[in-house]
C-alpha positions as CSV (number, residue, x, y, z in Angstrom):
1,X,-18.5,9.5,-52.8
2,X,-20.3,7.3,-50.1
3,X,-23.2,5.8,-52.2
4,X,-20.9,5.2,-55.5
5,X,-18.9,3.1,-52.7
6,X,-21.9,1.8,-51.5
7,X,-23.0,1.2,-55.1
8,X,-20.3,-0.6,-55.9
9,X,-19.9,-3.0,-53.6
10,X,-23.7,-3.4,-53.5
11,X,-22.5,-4.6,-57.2
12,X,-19.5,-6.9,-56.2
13,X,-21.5,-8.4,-53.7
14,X,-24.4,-9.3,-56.7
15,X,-21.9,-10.7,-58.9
16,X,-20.1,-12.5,-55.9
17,X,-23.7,-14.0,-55.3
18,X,-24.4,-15.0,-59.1
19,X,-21.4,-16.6,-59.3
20,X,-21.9,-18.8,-56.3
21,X,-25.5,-19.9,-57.1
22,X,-24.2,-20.2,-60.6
23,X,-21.7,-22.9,-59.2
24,X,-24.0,-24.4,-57.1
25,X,-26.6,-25.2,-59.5
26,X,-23.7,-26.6,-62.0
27,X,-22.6,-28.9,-58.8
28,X,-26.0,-30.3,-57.7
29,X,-26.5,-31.2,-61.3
30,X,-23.3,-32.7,-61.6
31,X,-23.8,-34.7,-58.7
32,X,-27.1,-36.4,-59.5
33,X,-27.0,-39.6,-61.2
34,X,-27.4,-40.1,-65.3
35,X,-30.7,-41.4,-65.8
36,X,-30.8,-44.6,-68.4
37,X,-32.1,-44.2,-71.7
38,X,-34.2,-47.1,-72.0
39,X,-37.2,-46.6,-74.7
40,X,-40.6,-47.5,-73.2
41,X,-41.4,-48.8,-76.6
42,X,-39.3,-51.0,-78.7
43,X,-40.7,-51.7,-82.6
44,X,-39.3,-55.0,-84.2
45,X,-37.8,-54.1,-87.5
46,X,-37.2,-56.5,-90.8
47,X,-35.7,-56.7,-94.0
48,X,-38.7,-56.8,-95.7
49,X,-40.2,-53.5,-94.0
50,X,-37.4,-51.7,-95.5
């Protein structure tokens, strides 16, 4: 009866840990900044290309 205790806390604890690096990751990625979505290159369109 010992080790399925042991085994399942040894499985609450893994999910317990999941979770939290789960939310962690979601935080720091929430916290850094949007990068801008500049293009490096720009093309000049006309009417006549079309």
């Amino acid at each position: 009866m010992s080790r399925l205790l042991a085994a399942a806390l040894t499985v609450v604890a893994a999910t317990a840990l999941a979770v939290g690096a789960a939310l962690g990751i979601v935080a720091l990625l929430e916290a850094t900044p949007d990068q801008p979505n500049t293009p490096l290159i720009t093309y000049e369109h006309t009417d006549e290309e079309h």
